[in-house]
C-alpha positions as a printed NumPy array, in Angstrom:
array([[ 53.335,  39.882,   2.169],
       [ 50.015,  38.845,   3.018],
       [ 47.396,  38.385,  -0.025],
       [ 44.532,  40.496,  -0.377],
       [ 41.368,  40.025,   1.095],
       [ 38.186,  39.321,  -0.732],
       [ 35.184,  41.317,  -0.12 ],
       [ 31.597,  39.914,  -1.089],
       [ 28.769,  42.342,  -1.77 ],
       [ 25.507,  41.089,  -1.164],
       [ 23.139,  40.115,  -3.665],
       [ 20.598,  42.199,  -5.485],
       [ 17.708,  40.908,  -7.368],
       [ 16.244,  42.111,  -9.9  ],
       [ 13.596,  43.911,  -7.957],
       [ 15.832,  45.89 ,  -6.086],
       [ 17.575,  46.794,  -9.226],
       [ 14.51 ,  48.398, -10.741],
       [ 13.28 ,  50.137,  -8.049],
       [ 13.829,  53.704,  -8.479],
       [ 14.031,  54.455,  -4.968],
       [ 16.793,  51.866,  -3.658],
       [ 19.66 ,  52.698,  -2.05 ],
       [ 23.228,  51.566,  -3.318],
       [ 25.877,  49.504,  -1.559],
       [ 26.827,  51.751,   1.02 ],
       [ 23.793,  53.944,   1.36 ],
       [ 24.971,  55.514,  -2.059],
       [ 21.359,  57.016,  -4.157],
       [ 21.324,  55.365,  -6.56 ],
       [ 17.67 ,  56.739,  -8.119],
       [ 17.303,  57.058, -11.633],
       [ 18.114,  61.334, -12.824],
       [ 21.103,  61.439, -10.994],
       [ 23.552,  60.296, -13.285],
       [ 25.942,  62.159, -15.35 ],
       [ 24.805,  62.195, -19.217],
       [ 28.075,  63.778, -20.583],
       [ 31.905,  62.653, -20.   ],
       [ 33.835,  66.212, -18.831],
       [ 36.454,  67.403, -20.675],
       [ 39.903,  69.193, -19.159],
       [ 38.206,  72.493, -20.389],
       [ 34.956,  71.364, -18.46 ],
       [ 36.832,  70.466, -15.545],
       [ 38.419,  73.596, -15.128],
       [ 35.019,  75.483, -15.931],
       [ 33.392,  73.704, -13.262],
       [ 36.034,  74.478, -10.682],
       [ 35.505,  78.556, -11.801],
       [ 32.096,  77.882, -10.76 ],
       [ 32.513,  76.123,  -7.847],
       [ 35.188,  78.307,  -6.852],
       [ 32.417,  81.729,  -7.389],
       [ 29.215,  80.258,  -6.503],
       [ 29.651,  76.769,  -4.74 ],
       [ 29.629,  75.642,  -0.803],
       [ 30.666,  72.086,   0.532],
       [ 30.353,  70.712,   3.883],
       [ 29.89 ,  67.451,   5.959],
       [ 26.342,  67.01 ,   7.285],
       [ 25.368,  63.896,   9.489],
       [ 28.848,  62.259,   8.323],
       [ 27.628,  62.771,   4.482],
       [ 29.592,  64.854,   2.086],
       [ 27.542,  67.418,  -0.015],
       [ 28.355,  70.19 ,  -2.809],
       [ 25.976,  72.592,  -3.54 ],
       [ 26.016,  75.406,  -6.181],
       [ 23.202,  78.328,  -6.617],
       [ 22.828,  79.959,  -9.384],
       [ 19.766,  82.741, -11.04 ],
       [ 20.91 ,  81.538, -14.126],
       [ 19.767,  77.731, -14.766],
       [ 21.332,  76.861, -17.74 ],
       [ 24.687,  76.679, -15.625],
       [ 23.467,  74.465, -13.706],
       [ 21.803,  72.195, -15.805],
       [ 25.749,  72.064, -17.382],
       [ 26.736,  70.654, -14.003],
       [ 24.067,  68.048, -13.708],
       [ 24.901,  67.239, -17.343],
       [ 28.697,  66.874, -16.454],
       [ 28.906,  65.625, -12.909],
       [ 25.019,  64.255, -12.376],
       [ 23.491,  65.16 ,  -8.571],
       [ 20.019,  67.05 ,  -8.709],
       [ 18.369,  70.289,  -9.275],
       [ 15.714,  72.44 ,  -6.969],
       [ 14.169,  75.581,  -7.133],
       [ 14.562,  78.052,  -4.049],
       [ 11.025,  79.261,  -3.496],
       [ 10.58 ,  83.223,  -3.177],
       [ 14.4  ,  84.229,  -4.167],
       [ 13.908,  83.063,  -7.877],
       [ 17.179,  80.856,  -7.674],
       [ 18.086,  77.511,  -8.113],
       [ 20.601,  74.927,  -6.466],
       [ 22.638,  71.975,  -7.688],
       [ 23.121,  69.498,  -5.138],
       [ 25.274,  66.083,  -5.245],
       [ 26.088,  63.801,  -1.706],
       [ 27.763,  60.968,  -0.744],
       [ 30.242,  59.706,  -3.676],
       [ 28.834,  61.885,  -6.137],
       [ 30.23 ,  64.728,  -4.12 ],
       [ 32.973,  63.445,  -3.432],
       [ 33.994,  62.57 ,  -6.843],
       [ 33.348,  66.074,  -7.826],
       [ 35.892,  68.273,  -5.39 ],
       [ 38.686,  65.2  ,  -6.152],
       [ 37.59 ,  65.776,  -9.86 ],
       [ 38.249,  69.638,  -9.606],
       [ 40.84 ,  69.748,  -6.702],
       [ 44.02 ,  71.316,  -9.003],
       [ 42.026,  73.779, -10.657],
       [ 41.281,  75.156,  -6.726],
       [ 42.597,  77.857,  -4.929],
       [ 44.343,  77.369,  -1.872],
       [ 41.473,  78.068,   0.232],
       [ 39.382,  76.4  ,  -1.456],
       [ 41.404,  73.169,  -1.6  ],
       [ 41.816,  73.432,   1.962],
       [ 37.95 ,  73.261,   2.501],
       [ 37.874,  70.685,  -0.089],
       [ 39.901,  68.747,   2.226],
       [ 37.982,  69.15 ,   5.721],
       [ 35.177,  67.599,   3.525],
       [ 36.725,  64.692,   2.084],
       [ 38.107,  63.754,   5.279],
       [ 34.516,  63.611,   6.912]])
């Protein structure tokens, strides 16, 4: 059995690591808002995947993963950011607003929820996570 490779990720100084703007290893945003502030529980979980199920869209743009979920009501998806991170905008003239997460976020998210997913659902979950 051969042994396992080593993989070395390039240094980061202390510079990079404070700027707000710098991309992760692997192109992964890493800016400073997008972070989760609140560890989901099972009950979250499956409320999240009601959501996403209802209101929610994923697809594969430019070989990046994204979720998306629009809501009227914001304080649902303030809950997501809260639980899962990604970021909030405003959709001008409809009065709505959209939670977005790409990349690893969003991909962490429709693995997190998968079994709480309807067939459908899983299915398109799939298409996404394999790119």
């Amino acid at each position: 059995m051969p042994s396992p490779k080593i993989v070395k990720y390039p240094k980061v100084s202390k510079a990079q690591m404070n700027n707000k703007n710098a991309l992760g290893h692997f192109g992964v945003n890493m800016r400073v808002g997008n972070e989760r502030t609140v560890v989901p529980t099972t009950l979250d979980i499956a409320w999240a995947a009601g959501i996403y199920e209802g209101e929610g869209s994923c697809e594969v743009n430019r070989r990046t993963q994204r979720v998306k979920v629009t809501q009227k009501d914001r304080w649902i998806l303030d809950k997501l950011q809260k639980l899962f991170g990604g970021r909030l905008s405003k959709t001008p003239n409809k009065g709505c607003s959209t939670w977005q997460c790409y990349a690893t976020r969003a991909r962490g998210f429709l693995m997190t929820i998968y079994s709480f997913l309807s067939p459908w659902r899983k299915a398109q979950a799939l298409r996404v996570l394999r790119g």
